[in-house]
C-alpha positions as CSV (number, residue, x, y, z in Angstrom):
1,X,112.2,89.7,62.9
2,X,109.7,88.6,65.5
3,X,106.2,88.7,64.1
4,X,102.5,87.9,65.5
5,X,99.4,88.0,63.5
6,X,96.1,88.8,65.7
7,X,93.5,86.7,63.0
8,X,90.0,87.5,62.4
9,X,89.1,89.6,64.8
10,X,85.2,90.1,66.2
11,X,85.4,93.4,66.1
12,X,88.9,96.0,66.8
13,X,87.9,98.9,68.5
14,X,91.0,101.2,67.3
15,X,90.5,104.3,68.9
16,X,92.4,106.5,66.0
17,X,91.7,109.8,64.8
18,X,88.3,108.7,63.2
19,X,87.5,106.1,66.1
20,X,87.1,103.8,63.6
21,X,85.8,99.7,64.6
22,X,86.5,97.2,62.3
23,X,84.9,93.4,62.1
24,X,86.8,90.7,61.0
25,X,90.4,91.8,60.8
26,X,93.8,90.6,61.4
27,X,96.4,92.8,62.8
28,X,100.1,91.9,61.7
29,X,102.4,92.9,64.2
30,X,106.4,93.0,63.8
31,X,109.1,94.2,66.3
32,X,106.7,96.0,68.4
33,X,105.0,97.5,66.0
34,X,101.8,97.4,64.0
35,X,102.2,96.9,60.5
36,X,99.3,96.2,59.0
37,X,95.3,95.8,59.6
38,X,93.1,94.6,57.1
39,X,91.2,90.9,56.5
40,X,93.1,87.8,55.2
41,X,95.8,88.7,56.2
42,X,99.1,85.5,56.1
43,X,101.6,85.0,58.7
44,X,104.9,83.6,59.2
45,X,105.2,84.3,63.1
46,X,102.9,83.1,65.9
47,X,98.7,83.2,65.6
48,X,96.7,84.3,67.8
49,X,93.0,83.3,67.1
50,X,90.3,86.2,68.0
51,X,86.9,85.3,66.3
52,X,85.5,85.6,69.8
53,X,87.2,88.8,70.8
54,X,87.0,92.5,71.3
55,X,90.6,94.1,70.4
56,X,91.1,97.1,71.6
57,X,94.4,99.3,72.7
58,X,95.9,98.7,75.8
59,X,94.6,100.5,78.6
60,X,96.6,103.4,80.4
61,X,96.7,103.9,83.6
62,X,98.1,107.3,84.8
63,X,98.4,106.9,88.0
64,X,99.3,104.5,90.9
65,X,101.2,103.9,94.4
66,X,102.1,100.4,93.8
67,X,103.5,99.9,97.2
68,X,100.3,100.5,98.5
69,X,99.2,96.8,96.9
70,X,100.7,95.3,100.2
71,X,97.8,97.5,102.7
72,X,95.2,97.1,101.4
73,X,91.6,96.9,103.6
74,X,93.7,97.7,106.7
75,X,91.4,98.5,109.3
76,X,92.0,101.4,110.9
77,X,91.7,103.7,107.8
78,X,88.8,101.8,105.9
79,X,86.3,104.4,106.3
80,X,88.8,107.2,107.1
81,X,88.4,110.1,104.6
82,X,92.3,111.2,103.0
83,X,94.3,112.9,105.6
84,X,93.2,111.1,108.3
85,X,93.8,107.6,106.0
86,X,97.0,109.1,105.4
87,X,98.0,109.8,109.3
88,X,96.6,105.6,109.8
89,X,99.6,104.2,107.4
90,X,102.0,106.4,107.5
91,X,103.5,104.2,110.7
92,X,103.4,101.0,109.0
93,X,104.9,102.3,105.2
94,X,107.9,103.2,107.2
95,X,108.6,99.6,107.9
96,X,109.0,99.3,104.5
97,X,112.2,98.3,102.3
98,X,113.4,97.6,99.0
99,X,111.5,93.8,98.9
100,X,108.6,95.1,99.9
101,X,108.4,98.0,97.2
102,X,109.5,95.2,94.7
103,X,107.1,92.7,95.5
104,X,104.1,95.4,96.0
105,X,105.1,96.9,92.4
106,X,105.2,93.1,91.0
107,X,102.0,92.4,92.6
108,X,100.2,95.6,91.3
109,X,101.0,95.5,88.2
110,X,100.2,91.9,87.3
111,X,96.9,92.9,88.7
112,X,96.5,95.5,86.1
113,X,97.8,93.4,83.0
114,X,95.1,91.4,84.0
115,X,92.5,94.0,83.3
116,X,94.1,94.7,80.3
117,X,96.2,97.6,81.2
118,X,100.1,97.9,79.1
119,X,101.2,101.1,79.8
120,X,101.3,102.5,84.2
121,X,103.0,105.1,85.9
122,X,103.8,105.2,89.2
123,X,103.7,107.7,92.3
124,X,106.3,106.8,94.8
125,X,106.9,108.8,97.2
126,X,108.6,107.5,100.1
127,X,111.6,105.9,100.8
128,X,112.0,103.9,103.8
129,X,114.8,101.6,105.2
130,X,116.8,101.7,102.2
131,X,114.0,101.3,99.2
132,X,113.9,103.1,95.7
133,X,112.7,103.8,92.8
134,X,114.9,101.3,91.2
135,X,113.0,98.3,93.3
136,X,109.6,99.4,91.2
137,X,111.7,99.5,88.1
138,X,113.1,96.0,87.8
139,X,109.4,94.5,89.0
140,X,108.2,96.5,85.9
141,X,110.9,95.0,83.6
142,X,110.0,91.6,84.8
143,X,106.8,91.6,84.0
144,X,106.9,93.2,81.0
145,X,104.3,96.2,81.2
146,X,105.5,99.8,79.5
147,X,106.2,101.8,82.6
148,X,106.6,105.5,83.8
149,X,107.6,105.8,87.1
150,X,107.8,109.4,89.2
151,X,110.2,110.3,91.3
152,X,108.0,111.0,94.8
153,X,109.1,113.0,97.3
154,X,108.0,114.7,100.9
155,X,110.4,117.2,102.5
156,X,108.2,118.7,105.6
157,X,107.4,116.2,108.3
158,X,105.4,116.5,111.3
159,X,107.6,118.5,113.2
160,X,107.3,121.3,110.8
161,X,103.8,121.4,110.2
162,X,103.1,118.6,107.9
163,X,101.9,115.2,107.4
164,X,103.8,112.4,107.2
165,X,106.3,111.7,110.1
166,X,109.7,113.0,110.0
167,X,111.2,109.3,109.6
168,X,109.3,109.8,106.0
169,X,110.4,112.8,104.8
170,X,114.1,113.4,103.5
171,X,116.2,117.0,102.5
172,X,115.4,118.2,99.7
173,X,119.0,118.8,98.3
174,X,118.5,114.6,98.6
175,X,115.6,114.7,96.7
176,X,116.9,116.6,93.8
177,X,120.2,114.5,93.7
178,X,118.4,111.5,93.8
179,X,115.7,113.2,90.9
180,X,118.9,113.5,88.8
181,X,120.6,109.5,89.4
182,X,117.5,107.9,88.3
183,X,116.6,109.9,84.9
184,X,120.2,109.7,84.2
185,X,120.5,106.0,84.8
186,X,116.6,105.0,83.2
187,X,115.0,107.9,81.4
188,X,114.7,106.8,77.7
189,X,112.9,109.3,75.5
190,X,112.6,107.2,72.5
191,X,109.0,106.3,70.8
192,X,108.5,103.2,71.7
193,X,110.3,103.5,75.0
194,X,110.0,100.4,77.5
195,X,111.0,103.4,80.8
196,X,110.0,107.0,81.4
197,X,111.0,108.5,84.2
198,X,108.8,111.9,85.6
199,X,109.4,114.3,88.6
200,X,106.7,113.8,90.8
201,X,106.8,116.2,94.6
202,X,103.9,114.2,96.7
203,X,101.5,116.7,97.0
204,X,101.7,120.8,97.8
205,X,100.9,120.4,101.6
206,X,103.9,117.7,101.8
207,X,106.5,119.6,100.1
208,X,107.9,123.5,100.1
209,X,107.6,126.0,97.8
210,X,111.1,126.1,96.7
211,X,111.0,122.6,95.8
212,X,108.1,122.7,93.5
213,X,110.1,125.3,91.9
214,X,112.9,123.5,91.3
215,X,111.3,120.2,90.4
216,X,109.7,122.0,87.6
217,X,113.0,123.8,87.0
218,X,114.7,120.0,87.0
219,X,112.4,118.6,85.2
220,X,112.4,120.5,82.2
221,X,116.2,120.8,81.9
222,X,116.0,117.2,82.2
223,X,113.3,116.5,79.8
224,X,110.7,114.8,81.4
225,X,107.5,115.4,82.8
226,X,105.8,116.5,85.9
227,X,103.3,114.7,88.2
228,X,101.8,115.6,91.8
229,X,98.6,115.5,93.6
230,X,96.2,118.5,93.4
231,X,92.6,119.7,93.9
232,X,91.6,116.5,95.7
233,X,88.9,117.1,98.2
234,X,87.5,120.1,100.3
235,X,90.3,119.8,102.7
236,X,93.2,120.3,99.9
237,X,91.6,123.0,98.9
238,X,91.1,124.6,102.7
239,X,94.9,123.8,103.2
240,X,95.8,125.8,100.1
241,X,93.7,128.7,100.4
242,X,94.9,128.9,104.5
243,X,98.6,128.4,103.6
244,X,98.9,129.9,100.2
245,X,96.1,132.6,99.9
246,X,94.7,130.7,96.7
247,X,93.6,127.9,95.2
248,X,95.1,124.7,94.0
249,X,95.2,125.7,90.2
250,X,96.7,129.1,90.7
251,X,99.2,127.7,93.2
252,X,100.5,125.7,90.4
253,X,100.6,127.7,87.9
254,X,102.5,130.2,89.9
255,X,104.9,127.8,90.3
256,X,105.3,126.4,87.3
257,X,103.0,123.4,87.6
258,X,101.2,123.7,83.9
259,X,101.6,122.7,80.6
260,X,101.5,119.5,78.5
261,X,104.5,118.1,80.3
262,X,102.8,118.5,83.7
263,X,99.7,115.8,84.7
264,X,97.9,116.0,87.9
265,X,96.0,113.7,89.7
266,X,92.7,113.7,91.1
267,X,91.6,117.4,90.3
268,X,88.0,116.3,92.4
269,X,87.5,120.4,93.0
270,X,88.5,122.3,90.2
271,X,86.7,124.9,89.4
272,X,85.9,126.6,86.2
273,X,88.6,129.2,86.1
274,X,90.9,126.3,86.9
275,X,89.2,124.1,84.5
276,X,89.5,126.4,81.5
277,X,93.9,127.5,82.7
278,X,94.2,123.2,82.4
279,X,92.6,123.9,78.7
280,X,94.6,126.7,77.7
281,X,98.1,125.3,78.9
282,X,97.3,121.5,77.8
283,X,97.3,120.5,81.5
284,X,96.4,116.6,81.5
285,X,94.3,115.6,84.3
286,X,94.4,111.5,85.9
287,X,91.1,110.5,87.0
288,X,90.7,108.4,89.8
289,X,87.3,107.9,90.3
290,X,86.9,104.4,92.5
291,X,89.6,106.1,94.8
292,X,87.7,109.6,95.1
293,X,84.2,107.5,96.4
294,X,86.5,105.5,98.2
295,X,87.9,108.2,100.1
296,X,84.5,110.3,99.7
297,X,86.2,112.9,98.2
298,X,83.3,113.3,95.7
299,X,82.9,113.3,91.8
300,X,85.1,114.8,89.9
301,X,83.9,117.7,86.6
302,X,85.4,114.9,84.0
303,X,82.3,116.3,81.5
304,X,83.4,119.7,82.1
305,X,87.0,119.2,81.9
306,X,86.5,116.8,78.3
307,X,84.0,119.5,77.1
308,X,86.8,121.9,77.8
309,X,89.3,120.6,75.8
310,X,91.3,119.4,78.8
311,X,93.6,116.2,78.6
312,X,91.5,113.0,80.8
313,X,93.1,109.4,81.6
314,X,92.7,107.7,84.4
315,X,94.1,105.9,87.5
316,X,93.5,103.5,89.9
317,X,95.3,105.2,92.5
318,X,96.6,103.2,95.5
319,X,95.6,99.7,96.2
320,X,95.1,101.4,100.2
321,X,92.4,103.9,98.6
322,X,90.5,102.4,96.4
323,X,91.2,98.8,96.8
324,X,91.6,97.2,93.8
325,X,93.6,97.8,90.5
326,X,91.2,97.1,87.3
327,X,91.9,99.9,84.9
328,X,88.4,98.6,83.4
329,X,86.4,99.0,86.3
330,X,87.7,102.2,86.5
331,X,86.7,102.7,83.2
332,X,83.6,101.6,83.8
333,X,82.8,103.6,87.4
334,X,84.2,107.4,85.4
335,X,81.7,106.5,83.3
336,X,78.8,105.7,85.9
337,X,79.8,108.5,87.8
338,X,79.4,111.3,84.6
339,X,75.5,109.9,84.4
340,X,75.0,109.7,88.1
341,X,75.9,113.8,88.2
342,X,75.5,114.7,84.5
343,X,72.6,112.2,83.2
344,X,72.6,109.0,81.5
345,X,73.9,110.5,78.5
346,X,76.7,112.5,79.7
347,X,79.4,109.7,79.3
348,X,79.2,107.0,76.7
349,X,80.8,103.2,77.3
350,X,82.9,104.1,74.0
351,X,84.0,107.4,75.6
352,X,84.9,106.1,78.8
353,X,87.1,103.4,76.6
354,X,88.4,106.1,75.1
355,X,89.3,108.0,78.2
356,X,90.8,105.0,79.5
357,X,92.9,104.4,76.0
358,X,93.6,107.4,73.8
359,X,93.2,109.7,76.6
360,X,95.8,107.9,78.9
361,X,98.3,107.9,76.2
362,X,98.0,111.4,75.4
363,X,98.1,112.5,79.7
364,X,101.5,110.5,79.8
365,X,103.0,112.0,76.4
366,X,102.7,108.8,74.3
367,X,101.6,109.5,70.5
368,X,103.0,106.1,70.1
369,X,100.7,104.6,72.1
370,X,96.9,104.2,72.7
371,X,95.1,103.5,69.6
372,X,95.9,100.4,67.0
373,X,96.8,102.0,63.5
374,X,100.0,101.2,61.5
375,X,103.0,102.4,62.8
376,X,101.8,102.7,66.3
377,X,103.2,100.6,69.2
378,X,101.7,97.1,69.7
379,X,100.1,97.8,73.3
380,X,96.8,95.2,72.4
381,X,94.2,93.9,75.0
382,X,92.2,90.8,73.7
383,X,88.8,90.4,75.2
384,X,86.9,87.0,75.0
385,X,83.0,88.4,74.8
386,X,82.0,85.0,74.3
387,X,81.6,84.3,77.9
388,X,78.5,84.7,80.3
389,X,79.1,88.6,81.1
390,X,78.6,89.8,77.1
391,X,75.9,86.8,77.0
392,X,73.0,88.3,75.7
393,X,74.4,91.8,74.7
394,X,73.8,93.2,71.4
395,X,76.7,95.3,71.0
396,X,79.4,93.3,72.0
397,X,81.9,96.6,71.2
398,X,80.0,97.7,74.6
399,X,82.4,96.2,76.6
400,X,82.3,98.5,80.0
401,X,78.3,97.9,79.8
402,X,78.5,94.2,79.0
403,X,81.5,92.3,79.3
404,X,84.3,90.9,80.9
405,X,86.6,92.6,83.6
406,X,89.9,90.3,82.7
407,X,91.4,90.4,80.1
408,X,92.0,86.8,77.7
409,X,95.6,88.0,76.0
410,X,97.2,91.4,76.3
411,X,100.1,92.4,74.4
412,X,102.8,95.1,75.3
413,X,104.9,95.6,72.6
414,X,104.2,92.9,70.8
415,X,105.1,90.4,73.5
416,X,102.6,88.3,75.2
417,X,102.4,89.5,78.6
418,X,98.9,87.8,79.4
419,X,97.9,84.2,77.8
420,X,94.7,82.7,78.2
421,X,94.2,84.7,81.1
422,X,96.4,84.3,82.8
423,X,100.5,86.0,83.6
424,X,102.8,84.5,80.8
425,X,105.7,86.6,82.4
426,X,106.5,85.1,85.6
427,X,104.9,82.7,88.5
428,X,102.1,84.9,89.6
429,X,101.1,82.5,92.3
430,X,104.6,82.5,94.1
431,X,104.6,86.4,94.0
432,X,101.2,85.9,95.6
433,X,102.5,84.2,98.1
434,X,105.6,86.4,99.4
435,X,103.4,89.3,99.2
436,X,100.7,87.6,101.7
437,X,103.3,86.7,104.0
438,X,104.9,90.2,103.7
439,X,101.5,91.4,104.8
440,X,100.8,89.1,107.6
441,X,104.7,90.3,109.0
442,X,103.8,94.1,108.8
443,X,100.1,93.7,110.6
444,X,102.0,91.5,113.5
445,X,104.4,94.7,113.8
446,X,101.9,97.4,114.3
């Protein structure tokens, strides 16, 4: 039996039902689990010392393009708003390959342990030159982080009316097929599960009809849930209205695209009839917000949706749109931008914590996950708040209004993944290396 014991804790935020924070704890943890909270607690295993930390859960990040880590700040679509962004890098993603989607994914998600995120999914969606969804997988299991990638896809290129060039788009019988192989081969529905894989159609202007339909159809036989892009700006909802004769919300749920096994991202322009269908059919909702100023897509009704009763996490989105990938500066900006359109009391540091904790877990379908209680998974981010950002604060528990962005250890199931701030799982600074050189080769070929 492998056992740590987190020892005397400053204070463990631990996000359970009664959103309880303790002072001067210990948290026992064996075989991925938590098994025990309380003070003076004795350990046989390994000690980690916390008098100068914050504990909370592990943050959750519900939504991501990974591969996007390796264009980041390119030029040409730095101040481009979204489908004109999308027309700038389309070109050079289709020089990519399986070592760049691993070394992107690698690269990504070390950036996100760092900020104290355990749990990611991922929204891949193209498949150039031989890459898959398998090349994101095994960077995940390398570095240790609980992972949930989506199956992507786009099946209407330029030549039919869409997006993305036809070198980018594949058939959809392929889609499906491929859909199938990799939930059969990684898909592990277990609590406590390491690999979830979802069905994820890129958005509803890159894809038909039919397949919507029969991703939903898939995905349910198959067990697993759905993910796509929806209500992200003005133009989305133009496109849907011109080509569908309704909006984004109804579109979806037309075709099968709500319910608490379905999670969209972005949802900048839903409106209150599509607000209150998200309520009613438990329709989770990833929250992008760094991306949606990025892009200028505008602020999404996160008060509205939570007052609702509508399922929030959030996401960093793509390391092209926003450009970073700190789950707690995400945290942090959803919160800003709730009191920037609401008022300074519309969304509380704790809330936004929670959004980014409990809130994740519950948009990806993890009870197991997301808060620290006995008997829940061992996802823990350690935050040293001794340090010159909390200096001076008088509720160090305030951690997104006073505190520090990177995280000191972070635990995903019960394994160290982060020491002392820094990657305990593999050579960080060589990955950082490849992935530079990787994006000096693409910018010399475009």
């Amino acid at each position: 039996m492998t056992e740590t014991l987190i020892r005397n804790a400053q204070t463990v935020l631990t996000m359970d039902d009664d959103r309880r924070e303790l002072a001067g704890v210990d948290i026992r943890v064996s075989n991925g689990v938590i098994t025990e909270i309380g003070p003076g607690l004795r350990g046989d295993g390994s000690v980690i010392e916390a008098g100068a930390c914050v504990v909370t859960p592990g943050l959750v990040n519900t939504h991501h393009h990974l591969y996007q880590t390796l264009t980041r700040a390119v030029p040409g679509g730095q101040d481009a708003l979204l489908f004109g962004w999308l027309q700038t890098l389309y070109p050079i993603w289709s020089r990519f390959g399986p070592e760049e989607m691993f070394i992107s994914a690698q690269i990504g998600l070390a950036e996100l342990a760092l900020s104290g995120c355990t749990m990611s999914s991922d929204h891949l969606y193209l498949y150039p030159n031989g890459a898959s969804l398998d090349d994101t997988i095994h960077a995940a299991a390398e570095i240790g982080l609980r992972f949930h990638p989506t199956r992507g896809a786009m099946s209407i290129g330029e030549s039919d009316g869409g997006l993305p060039p036809d070198a980018l788009v594949e058939t959809e019988a392929a889609i499906l097929d491929d859909c199938i192989r990799v939930i059969d081969r990684f898909h592990d529905p277990r609590d406590g599960a390491m690999l979830r894989v979802g069905v994820a159609p890129c958005s509803p202007f890159s894809v038909s009809r039919e397949l919507m339909r029969d991703a939903a159809l898939l995905a349910r036989d198959k067990g697993v849930m759905l993910h796509t892009h929806l209500a992200e700006n003005d133009e989305d909802i133009a496109y849907s209205q011109a080509q569908f004769g309704c909006r984004p919300g109804e579109y979806a749920q037309e075709l099968g695209w709500t319910g608490e096994d379905v999670w969209h991202a972005h949802c900048v322009k839903l409106d209150a009839q599509e607000i209150d269908l998200f309520s009613k059919t438990g329709t989770g909702v990833a929250h992008c917000p760094c991306s949606n100023c990025r892009l200028g897509s505008g602020i999404a009704p996160v008060r509205a949706m939570r007052d609702a009763g509508v399922t929030v996490g959030l996401g960093v989105d793509g390391s092209a749109s926003n450009d970073a990938g700190s789950l707690m500066d995400e945290a942090r900006q959803a919160m800003l931008l709730q009191r920037v359109d609401r008022g300074a009391d519309a969304m509380s540091a704790r809330e936004a914590l929670w959004i980014a904790t409990r809130g994740g877990a519950a948009v990806l379908g993890r009870p197991d996950c997301g808060q620290i209680a006995v008997g829940k998974r061992a996802d823990l981010a350690l935050w040293d708040v001794s340090g010159v950002e909390a200096a001076g604060s008088w509720d160090k528990a305030a951690i997104l209004l006073a505190g520090p962005r990177r995280v000191r250890h972070l635990l995903v199931e019960g394994r160290q993944v982060v020491r002392d701030g820094e990657i305990a799982t593999f050579d960080l600074r060589e990955a950082v290396v490849k992935q530079n050189r990787l994006a000096l080769r693409l910018a010399e070929a475009v």
